[in-house]
C-alpha positions in Angstrom: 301.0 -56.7 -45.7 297.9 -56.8 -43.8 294.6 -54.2 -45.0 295.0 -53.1 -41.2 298.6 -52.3 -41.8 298.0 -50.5 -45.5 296.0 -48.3 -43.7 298.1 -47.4 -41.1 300.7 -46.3 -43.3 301.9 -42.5 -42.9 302.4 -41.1 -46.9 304.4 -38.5 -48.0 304.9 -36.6 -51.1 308.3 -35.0 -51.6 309.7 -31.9 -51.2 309.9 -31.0 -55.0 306.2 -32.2 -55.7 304.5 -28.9 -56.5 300.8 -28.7 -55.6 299.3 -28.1 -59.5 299.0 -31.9 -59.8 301.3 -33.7 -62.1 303.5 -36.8 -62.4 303.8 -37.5 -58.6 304.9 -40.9 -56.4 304.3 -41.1 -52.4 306.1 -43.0 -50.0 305.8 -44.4 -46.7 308.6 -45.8 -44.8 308.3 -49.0 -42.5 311.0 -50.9 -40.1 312.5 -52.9 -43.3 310.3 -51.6 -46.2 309.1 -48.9 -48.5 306.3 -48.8 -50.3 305.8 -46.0 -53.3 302.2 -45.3 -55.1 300.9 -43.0 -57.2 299.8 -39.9 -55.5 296.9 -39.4 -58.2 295.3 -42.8 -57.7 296.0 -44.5 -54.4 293.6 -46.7 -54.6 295.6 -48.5 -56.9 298.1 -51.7 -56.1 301.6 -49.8 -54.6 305.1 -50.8 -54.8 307.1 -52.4 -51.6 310.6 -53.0 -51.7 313.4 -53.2 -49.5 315.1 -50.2 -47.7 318.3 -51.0 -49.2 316.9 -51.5 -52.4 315.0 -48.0 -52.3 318.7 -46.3 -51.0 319.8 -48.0 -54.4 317.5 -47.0 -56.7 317.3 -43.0 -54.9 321.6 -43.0 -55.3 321.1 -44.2 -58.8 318.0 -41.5 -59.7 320.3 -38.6 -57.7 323.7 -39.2 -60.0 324.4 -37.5 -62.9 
């Protein structure tokens, strides 16, 4: 991935991130990809993976 294209990327914290700070993860979702970082230090290398691999890994984190 391009700089150009890093920057264009839309982030998004979830829904059960509070705002006191804390043990947090962003995402941004492209056509085929998502990349996750670490909402304290973005500045920091990110992960990318695959969309099916992130519907994987989210179905695994969700079960019981």
């Amino acid at each position: 991935m391009s700089p150009e294209s890093f920057r264009q990327l839309v982030w998004r914290k979830s829904s059960y991130s509070g705002n006191e700070g804390g043990e947090c993860v962003e995402v941004a979702a492209r056509t085929a990809m998502i990349h996750v970082r670490d909402s304290k230090d973005i500045h920091q290398p990110h992960l990318s993976m695959r969309t099916d691999s992130w519907a994987a890994f989210v179905a695994f984190a969700a079960a019981d």
